[in-house]
C-alpha positions in Angstrom: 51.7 69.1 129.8 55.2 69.7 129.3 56.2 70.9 125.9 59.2 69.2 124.4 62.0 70.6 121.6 64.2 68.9 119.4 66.4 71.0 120.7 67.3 73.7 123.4 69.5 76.3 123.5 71.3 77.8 126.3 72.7 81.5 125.9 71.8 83.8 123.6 74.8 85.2 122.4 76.2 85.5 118.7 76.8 81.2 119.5 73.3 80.9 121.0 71.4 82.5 118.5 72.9 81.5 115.6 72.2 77.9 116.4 68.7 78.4 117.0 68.5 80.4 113.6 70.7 77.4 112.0 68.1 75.0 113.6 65.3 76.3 113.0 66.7 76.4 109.2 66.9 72.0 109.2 63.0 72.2 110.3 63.1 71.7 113.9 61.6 73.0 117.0 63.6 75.3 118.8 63.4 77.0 122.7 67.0 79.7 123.3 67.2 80.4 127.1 68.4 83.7 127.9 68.5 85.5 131.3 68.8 89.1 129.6 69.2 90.6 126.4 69.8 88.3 123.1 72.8 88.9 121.3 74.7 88.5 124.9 77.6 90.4 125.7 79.2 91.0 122.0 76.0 92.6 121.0 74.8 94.6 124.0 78.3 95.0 126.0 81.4 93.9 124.1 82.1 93.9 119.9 79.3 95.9 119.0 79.4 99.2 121.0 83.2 99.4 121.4 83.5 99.4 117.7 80.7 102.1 117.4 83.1 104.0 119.9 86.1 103.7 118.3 84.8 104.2 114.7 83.2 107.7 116.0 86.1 108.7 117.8 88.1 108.1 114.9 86.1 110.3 113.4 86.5 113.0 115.9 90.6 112.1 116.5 91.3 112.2 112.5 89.5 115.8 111.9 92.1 117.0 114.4 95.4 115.6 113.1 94.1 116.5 109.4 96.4 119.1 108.4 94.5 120.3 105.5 91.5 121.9 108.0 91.6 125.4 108.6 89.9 126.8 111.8 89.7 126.7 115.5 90.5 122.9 115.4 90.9 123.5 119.5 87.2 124.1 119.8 86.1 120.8 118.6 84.8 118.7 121.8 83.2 114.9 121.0 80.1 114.4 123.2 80.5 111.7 125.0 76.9 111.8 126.4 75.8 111.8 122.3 78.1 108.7 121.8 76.5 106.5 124.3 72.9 107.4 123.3 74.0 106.7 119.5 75.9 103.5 120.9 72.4 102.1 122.2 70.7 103.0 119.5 72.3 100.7 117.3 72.4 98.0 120.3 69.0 97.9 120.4 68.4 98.0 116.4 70.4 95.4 116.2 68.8 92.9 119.1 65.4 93.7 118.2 66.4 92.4 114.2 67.8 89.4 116.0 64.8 89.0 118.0 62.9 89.5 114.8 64.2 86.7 113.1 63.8 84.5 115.7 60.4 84.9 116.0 59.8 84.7 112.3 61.8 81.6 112.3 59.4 80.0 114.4 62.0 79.8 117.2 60.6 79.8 121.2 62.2 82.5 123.6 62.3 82.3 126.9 63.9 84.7 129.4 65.2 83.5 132.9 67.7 81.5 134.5 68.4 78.2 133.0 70.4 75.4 134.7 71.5 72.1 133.6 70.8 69.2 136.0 71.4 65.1 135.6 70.3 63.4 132.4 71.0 67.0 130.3 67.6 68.2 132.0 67.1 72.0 131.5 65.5 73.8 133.9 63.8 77.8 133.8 63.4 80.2 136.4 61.0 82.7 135.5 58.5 85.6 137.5 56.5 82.8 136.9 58.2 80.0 138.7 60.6 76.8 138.1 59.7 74.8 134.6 61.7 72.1 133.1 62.5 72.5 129.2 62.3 68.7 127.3 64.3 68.9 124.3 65.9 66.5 122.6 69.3 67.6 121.9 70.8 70.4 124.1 73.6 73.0 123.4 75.3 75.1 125.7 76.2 78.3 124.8 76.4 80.8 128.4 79.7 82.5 127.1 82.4 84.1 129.4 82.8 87.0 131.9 85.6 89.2 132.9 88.0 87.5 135.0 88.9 89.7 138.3 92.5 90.5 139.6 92.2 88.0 143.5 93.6 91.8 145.0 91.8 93.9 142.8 88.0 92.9 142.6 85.1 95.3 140.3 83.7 97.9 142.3 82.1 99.7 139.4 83.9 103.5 139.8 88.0 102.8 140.4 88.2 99.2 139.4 86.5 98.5 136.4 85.8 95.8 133.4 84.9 96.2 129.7 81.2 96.7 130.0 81.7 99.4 132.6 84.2 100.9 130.4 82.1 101.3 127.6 79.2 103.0 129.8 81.1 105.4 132.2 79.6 109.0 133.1 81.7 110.8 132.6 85.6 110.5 130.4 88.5 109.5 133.1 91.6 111.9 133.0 93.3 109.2 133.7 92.8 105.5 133.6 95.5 102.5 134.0 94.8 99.4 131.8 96.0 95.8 133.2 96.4 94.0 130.4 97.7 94.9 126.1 95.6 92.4 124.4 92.6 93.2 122.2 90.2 94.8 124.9 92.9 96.6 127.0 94.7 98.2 123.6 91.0 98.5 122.1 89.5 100.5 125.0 92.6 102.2 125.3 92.9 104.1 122.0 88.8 105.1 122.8 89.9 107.2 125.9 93.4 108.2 124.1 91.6 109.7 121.2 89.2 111.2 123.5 92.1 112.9 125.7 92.5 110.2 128.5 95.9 109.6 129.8 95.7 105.6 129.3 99.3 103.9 130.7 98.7 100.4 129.8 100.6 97.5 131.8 101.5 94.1 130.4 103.2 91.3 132.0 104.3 89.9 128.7 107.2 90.9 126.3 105.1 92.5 123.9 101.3 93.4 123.6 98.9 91.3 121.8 100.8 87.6 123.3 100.7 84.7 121.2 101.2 87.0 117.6 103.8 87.6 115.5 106.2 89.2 117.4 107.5 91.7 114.8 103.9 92.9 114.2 103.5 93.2 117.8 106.5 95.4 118.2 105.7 97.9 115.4 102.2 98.1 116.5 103.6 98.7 120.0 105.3 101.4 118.5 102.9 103.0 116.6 100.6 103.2 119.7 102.9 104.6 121.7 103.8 107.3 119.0 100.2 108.3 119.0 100.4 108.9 123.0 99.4 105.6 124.7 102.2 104.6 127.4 103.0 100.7 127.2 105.0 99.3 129.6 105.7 95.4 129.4 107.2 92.5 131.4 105.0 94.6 134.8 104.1 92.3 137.5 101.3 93.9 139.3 101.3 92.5 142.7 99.4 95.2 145.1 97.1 98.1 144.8 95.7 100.2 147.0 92.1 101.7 146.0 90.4 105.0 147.4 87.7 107.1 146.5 88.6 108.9 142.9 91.9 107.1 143.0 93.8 103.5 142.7 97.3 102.9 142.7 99.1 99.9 141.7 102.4 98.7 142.8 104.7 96.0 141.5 108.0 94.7 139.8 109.1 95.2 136.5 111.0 92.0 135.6 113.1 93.3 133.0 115.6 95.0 135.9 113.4 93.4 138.6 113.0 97.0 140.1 109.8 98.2 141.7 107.1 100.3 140.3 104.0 102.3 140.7 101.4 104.0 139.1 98.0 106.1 140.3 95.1 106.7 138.0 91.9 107.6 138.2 90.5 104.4 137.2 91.8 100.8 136.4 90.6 98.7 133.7 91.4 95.2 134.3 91.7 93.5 131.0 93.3 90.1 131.7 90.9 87.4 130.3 87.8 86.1 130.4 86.1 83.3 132.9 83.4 81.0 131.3 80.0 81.0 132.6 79.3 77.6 133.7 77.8 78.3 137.2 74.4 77.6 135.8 75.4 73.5 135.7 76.8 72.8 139.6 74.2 70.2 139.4 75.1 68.5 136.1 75.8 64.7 135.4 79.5 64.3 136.5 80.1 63.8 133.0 80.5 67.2 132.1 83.9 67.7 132.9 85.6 71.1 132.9 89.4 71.7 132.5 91.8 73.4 135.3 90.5 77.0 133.7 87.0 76.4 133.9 86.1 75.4 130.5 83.9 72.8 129.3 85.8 69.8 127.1 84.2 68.6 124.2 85.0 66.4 121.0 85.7 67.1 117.4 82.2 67.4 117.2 81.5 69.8 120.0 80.0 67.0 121.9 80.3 67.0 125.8 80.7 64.0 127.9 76.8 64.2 128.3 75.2 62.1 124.9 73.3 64.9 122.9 74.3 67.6 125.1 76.7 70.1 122.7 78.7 73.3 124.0 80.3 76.0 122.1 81.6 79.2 121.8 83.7 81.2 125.0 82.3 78.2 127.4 84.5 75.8 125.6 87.5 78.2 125.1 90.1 78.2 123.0 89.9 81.8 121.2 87.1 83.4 122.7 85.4 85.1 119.7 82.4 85.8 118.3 82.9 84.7 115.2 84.0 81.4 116.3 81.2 81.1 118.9 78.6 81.6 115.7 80.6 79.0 113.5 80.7 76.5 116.6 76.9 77.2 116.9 76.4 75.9 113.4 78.1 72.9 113.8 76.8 71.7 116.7 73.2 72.2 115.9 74.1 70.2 112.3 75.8 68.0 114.3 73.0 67.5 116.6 70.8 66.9 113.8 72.8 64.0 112.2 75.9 65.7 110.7 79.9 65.4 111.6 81.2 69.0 111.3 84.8 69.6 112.4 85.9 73.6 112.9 89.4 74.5 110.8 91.2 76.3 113.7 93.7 76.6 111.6 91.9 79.5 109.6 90.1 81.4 112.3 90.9 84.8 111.9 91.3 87.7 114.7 91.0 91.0 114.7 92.2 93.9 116.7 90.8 97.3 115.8 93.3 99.8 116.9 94.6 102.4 114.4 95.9 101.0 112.7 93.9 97.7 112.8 96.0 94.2 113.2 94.5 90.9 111.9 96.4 87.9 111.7 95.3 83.9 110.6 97.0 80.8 110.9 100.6 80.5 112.0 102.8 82.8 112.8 106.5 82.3 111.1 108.2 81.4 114.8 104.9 79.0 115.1 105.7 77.8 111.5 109.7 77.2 112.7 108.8 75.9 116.2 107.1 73.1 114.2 109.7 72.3 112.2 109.2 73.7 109.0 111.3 76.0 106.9 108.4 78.6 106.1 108.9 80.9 102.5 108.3 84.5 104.2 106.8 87.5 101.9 106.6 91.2 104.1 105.0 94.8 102.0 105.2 98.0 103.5 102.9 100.1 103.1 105.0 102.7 102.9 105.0 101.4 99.2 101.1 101.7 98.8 99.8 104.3 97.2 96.2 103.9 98.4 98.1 103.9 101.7 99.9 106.7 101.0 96.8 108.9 100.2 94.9 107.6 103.4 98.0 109.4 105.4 97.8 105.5 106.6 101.4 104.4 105.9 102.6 102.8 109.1 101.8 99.4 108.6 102.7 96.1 106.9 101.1 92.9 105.4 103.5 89.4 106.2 102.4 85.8 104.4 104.0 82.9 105.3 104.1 79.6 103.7 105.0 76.2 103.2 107.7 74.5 101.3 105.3 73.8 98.9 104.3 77.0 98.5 100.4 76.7 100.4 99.1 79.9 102.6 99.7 78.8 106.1 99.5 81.8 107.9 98.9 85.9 107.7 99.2 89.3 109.3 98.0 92.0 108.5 99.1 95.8 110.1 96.8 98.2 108.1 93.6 100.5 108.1 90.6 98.0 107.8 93.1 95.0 108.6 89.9 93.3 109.4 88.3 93.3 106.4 91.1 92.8 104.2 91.8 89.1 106.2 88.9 86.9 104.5 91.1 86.7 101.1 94.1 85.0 103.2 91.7 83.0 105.8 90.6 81.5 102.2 93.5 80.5 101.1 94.9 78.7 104.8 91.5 77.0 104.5 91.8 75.9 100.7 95.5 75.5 100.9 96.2 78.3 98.2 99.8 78.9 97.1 101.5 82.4 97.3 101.5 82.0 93.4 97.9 82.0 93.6 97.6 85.0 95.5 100.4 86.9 93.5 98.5 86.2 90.0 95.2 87.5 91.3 94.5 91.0 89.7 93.8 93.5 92.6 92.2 96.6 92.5 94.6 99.3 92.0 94.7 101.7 94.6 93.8 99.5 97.2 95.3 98.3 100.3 94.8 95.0 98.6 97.7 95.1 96.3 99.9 94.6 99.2 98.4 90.9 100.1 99.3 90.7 96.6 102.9 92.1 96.8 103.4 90.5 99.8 103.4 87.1 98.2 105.5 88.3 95.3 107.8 89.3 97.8 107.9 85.8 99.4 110.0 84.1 95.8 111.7 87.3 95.3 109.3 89.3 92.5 107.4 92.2 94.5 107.3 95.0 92.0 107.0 98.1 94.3 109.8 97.4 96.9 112.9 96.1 96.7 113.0 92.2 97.2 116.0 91.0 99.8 
């Protein structure tokens, strides 16, 4: 007899799992398909070991440049060999509390291939054969891959993605990055702080496309002061790859002139692909778009009645964060509810050093559409907190409405990431900059400058001088 769910997930990634946790929460009977470890790539391959990484070469790259140490500063190595064995340490604390709470929560595992075939029917391949899943409602939530270069595919040793990156032997002298956005610039100040030669190519005017340009250009800046070559606007059109080596070739369209470069290794860092190979047999009312990714509606609904998908598979951003909120929704949905995501306060992060986060629009965005947006901008060479962290290169820019309401933020600073939740509040409740100005902030904290950054937008920043 087959056993039957109210509902089935696919994918066990921060989306996946959160949704079964979130279902299992409403009272119903929950099965998450996973072919390999839960917690998917964020967990095992992606956000959680490349921050570990970067937070412990920090570490390591900030006892170096302190100039109040005394002592043979030259003889301090980082152990590379330590930093992956501490890396999956804390992988595999973390999936086992995941796999914890699942089981506690009453919530069915099974481990093997899933695949979606007509009439939402899930099926599981297993070392113990083919069985088919019954479940009520379904969601989808397989994620996304690193998309390959057609002239430049993985080989594991000279052409390399993310995961591989993360896991290598041995620390390249060199290594070329295709690609400035968060995993190219991410992965890149690892191997910089750890001595690597990192040249990173972008075909874009700045790194980091699609944010606020003048954040992008002084974080450009700042990375390239601390040793990382950037080079934008490069069209990589050829390579040629040999044992220890790879070379690329191309045209830089600024002048249109040619260019190469040889490295060690190449990271190519140029999107993601979603995983939907595991429906090719799917009711033809799962359509996909001309990138691969599955459509849904407002309520994360496919074109298949009960069947939901979320997360990287639907695109859009492709974060975690928004995979686990998506996850939520759908499974209320599912269960009865009409939950629409806000994409208009989904934060991002990128943790370089320093770290840029940014939420809602952008002030071009805000003028593209029409608006007239009030503009506040702090430096923190004003901070003080700043200023005792050595951490003074940075900035924090609000923009707004006519009216005054939050409608965007960026944020240039040590811990950029955890500073964003107090602006992502106020684009979601439509806060006004007078809102945020006459909240008391902690004084020294980098916070004061969210504050005096929207004093600054009417002209009453106390620590600068307002233009």
């Amino acid at each position: 007899m087959k056993e039957k769910y109210d509902i089935a997930v696919v994918g066990g990634g921060p989306g996946g799992y959160v949704a079964a946790l979130r279902g299992a929460q409403l009272k119903k009977s929950v099965v998450l398909l996973e072919r390999d470890r839960v917690g998917g790539t964020c967990m095992n391959w992606g956000c959680i070991p490349t921050k570990y990484l970067l937070q412990q070469t920090k570490i390591y790259k900030d006892a170096i440049d302190n100039a109040n140490i005394d002592g043979p500063l030259d003889s301090l190595s980082c152990n590379w060999q330590r930093l992956q064995e501490g890396k999956e340490e804390i992988v595999q604390k973390l999936v086992k509390g995941i796999e914890l709470l699942l089981k506690q929560n009453g919530v069915t595992v099974l481990k093997g291939e899933a695949s979606l075939r007509k009439k939402g029917e899930i099926w599981i391949q297993t070392g113990a054969g083919e069985s088919q899943v019954e479940a009520d409602k379904i969601v989808l939530a397989t994620g996304s891959r690193p998309k390959e270069l057609p002239f430049l595919p993985f080989n594991g040793t000279e052409v390399i993605d993310s995961k591989r990156a993360l896991s290598l032997e041995t620390i390249p002298k060199k290594l070329l990055i295709i690609g400035a956005g968060a995993i190219g610039l991410e992965i890149g100040t690892i191997f910089l702080r750890l001595g690597t030669e990192v040249v990173v190519l972008e075909i874009m005017p700045t790194i980091l496309p699609g944010i606020d340009v003048q954040m992008a250009r002084r974080l450009q800046r700042i990375l390239k002061k601390q040793g990382m070559e950037i080079y934008t606007e490069m069209k990589i059109e050829d390579s040629d790859v040999q044992k220890g080596h790879v070379v690329l070739r191309g045209t830089c369209l600024k002048n249109n002139s040619p260019f190469s470069y040889k490295g060690e290794m190449v990271l190519c860092a140029t999107g993601r692909t979603p995983n939907t190979g595991f429906f090719a047999g799917a009711d033809d009312s799962l359509v996909v778009d001309d990138a691969g990714f599955v459509r849904v509606n407002g309520y994360l609904e496919t074109g298949i009645p009960g069947v939901y998908a979320i997360g990287d598979l639907i695109g859009g951003k492709l974060l975690a964060h928004k995979a686990s909120h998506e996850g939520i929704f759908a499974v209320e949905n599912a269960s009865g509810s009409q939950n629409v995501l806000d994409v208009n306060a989904l934060p991002s992060a990128v943790f370089t050093d320093p770290e840029f986060s940014c939420v809602g629009l952008t002030e071009e965005e805000a003028r593209e559409q029409g608006m007239e947006p009030q503009v506040g901008l702090f430096s923190l060479q004003a901070s003080g907190r700043a200023m005792t962290m050595g951490k003074q290169d940075g900035s924090v820019k609000v923009v707004a409405d006519v009216k005054d309401r939050v409608i965007g933020a960026q944020i240039l600073a040590p811990n950029a990431s955890e500073l964003i939740p107090e602006l992502t509040l106020a684009v979601k409740k439509g806060l006004s900059l007078k809102d945020i100005a006459s909240t008391i902030h902690i004084h020294p904290t980098l916070s004061e400058a969210i504050m005096e950054s929207a004093m600054n937008a009417f002209g009453e920043a106390i620590h600068i001088l307002n233009t």
